[in-house]
MITOR-375560 format. One record per residue (C-alpha): chain; x, z, y; residue in one letter; residue number from 1. Coordinates in Angstrom, 3 decimals, always signed. Layout:
MITOR-375560
- A	X	Z	Y	a	NUM
...
This chain:
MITOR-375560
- A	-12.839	+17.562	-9.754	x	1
- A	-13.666	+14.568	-7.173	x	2
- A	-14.304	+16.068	-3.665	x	3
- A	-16.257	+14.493	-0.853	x	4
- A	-13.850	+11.483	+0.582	x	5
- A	-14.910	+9.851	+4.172	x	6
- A	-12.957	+6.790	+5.112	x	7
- A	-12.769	+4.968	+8.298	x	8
- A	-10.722	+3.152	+10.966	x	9
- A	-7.820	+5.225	+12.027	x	10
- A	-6.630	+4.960	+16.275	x	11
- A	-3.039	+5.607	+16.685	x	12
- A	-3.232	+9.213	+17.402	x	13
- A	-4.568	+9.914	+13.804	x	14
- A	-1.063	+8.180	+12.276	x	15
- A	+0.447	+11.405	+13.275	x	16
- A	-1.432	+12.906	+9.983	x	17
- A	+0.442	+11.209	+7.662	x	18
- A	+2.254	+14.679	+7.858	x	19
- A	-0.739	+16.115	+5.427	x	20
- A	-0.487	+13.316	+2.826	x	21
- A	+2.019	+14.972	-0.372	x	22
- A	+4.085	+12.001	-1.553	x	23
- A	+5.222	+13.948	-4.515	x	24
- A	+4.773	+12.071	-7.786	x	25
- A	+6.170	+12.014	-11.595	x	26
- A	+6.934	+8.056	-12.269	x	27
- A	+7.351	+7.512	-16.267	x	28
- A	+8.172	+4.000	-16.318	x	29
- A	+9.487	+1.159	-13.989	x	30
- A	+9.070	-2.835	-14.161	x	31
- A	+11.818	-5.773	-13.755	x	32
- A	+11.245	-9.316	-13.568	x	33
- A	+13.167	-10.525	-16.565	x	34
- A	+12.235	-14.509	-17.467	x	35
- A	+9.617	-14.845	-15.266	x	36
- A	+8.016	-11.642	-17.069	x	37
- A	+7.032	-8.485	-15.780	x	38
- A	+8.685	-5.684	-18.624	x	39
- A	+8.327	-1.960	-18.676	x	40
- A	+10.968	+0.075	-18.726	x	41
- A	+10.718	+3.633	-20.145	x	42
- A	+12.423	+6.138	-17.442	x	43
- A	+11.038	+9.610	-16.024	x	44
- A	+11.599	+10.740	-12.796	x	45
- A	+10.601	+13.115	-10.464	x	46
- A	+10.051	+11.789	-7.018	x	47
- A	+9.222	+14.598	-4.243	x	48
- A	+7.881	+14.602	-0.755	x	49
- A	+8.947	+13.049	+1.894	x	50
- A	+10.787	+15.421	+3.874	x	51
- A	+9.607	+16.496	+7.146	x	52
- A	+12.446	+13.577	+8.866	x	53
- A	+10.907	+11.565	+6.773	x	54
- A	+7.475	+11.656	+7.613	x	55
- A	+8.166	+11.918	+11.629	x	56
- A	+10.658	+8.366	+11.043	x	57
- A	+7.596	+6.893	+9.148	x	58
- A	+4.628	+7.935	+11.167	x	59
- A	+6.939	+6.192	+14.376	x	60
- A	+7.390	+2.984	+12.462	x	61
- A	+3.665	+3.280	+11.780	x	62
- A	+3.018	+3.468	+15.280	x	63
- A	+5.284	+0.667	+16.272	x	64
- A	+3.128	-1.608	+13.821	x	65
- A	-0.416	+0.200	+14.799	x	66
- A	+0.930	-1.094	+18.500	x	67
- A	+1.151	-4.899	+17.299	x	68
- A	-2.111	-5.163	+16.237	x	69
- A	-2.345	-3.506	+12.658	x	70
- A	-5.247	-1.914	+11.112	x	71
- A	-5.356	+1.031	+9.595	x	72
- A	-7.800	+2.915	+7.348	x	73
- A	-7.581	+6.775	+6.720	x	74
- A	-9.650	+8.415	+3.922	x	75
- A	-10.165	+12.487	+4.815	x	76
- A	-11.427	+15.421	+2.742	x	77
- A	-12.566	+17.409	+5.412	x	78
- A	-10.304	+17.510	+8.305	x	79
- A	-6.934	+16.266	+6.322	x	80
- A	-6.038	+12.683	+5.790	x	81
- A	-5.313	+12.583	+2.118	x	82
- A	-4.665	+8.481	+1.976	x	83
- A	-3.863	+5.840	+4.529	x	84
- A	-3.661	+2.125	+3.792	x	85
- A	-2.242	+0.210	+6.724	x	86
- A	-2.906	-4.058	+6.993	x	87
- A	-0.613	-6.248	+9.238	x	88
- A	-1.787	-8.473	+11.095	x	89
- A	+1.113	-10.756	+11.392	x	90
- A	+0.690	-13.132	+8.879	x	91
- A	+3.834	-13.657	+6.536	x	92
- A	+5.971	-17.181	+7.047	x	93
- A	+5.510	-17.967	+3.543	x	94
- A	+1.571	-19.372	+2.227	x	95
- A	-1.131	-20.157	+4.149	x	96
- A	-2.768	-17.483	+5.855	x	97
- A	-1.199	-14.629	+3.997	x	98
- A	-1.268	-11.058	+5.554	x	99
- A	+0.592	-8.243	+4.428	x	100
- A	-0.841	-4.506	+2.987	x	101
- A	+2.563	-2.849	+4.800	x	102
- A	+1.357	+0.752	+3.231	x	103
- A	-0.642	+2.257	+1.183	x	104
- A	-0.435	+5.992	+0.303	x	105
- A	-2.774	+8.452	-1.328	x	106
- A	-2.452	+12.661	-1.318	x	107
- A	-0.584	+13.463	-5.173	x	108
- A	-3.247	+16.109	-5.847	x	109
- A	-6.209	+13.033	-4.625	x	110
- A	-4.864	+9.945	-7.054	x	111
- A	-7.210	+8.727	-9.894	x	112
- A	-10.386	+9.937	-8.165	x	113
- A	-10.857	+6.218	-6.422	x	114
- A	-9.322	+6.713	-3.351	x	115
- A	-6.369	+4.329	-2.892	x	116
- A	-8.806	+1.419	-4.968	x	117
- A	-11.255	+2.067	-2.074	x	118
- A	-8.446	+2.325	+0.572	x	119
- A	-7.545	-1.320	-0.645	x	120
- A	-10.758	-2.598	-0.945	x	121
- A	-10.656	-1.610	+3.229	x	122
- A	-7.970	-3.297	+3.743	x	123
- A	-8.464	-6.840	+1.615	x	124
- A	-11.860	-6.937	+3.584	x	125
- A	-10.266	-6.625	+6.930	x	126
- A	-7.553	-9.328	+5.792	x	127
- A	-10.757	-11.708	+4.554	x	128
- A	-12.560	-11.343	+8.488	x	129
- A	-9.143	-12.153	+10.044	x	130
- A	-9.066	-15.205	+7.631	x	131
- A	-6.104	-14.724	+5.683	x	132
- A	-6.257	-16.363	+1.860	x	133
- A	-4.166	-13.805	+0.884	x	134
- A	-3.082	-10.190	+0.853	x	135
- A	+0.480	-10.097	-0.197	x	136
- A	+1.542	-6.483	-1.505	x	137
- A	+5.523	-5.589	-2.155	x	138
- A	+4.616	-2.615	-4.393	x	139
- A	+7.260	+0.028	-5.473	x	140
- A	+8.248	-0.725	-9.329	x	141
- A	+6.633	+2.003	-10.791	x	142
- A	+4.364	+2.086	-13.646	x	143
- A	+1.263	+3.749	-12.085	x	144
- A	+1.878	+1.498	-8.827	x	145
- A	+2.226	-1.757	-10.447	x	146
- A	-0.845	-1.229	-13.151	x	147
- A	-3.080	-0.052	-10.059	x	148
- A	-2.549	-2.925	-7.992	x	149
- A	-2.800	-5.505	-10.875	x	150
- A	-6.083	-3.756	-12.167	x	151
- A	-7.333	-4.752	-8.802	x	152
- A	-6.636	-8.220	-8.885	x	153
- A	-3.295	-8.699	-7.977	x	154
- A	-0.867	-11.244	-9.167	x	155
- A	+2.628	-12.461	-9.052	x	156
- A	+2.906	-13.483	-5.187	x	157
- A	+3.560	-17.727	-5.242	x	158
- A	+6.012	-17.818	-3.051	x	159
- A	+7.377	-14.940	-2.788	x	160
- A	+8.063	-14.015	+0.821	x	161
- A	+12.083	-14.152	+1.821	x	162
- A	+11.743	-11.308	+4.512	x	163
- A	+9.764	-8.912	+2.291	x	164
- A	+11.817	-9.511	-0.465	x	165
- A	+14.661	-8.883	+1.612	x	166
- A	+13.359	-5.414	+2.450	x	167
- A	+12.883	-4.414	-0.641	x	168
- A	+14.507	-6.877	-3.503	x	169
- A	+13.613	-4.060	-6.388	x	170
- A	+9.911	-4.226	-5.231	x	171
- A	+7.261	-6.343	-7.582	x	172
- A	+5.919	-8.668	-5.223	x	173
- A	+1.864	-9.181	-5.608	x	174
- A	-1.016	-11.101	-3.825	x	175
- A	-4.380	-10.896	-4.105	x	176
- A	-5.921	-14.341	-3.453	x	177
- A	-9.047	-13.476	-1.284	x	178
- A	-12.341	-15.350	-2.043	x	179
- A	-14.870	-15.791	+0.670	x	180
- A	-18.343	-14.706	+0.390	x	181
């Protein structure tokens, strides 16, 4: 059943909602990089919700990047945020004009019903008026992650980016080379 989705700019206060988005999710496969390859491998697991910690450590980092310029788009069903992507607007060191999607999170119970592709969509347009050529995403290994963000348009990132891979070497590191109008 697809409910009625609004989407729009978030201001800092609304980060603080991030509480209402369920993180809980069933992953049945993960990718590796093996010879330059992307290659599935078969593994269930059961991945739960952030904790309440959790969220509160994440909605402050959120609000540390929200305070350096980043833009960030909320999608609500009613009065609860049930998916937040969040663009920053420091470009990356590696590429020309490359900005990074630093989040991107939809509601378990709200996935496959077009949210996160439109919560995307939000952000790649904002990175395409700030100029950037690019929008570089580090996405989790799973599956459903990987397949959603290379259904979209994504590719292998060329270069990857040292810091980002850094901060999370098991991530598969996309970009999505932005074409203007």
């Amino acid at each position: 059943m697809h409910q009625k989705i609004a989407y729009r700019q978030l201001a800092r206060a609304d980060i603080a909602h991030l509480v209402q988005i369920n993180r809980t999710e069933v992953i049945d496969g993960f990718y590796t990089w093996h010879d330059g390859a992307l290659v599935l491998q078969n593994e269930l697991f059961h991945i739960p919700d952030w904790s309440t910690a959790e969220k509160q450590r994440r909605i402050q980092k959120l609000q540390a990047i929200f305070d350096n310029g980043a833009t960030f788009f909320g999608a609500f069903c009613a009065t609860s945020l049930v998916g937040l992507s969040v663009l920053d607007h420091c470009a990356i060191k590696t590429g020309e004009n490359r900005l990074n999607l630093e989040g991107l999170w939809v509601s378990h119970s709200f996935r496959g019903q077009g949210v996160g592709q439109k919560l995307f969509r939000l952000a790649a347009e904002a990175a395409l008026e700030r100029g950037a050529s690019a929008l570089y995403v580090s996405a989790t290994p799973s599956k459903h992650t990987v397949e959603f963000y290379t259904r979209l348009g994504c590719q292998p990132a060329q270069p990857i980016d040292p810091n980002l891979y850094q901060k999370e070497p098991e991530d598969i590191h996309l970009e999505l080379l932005l074409l203007r109008p």
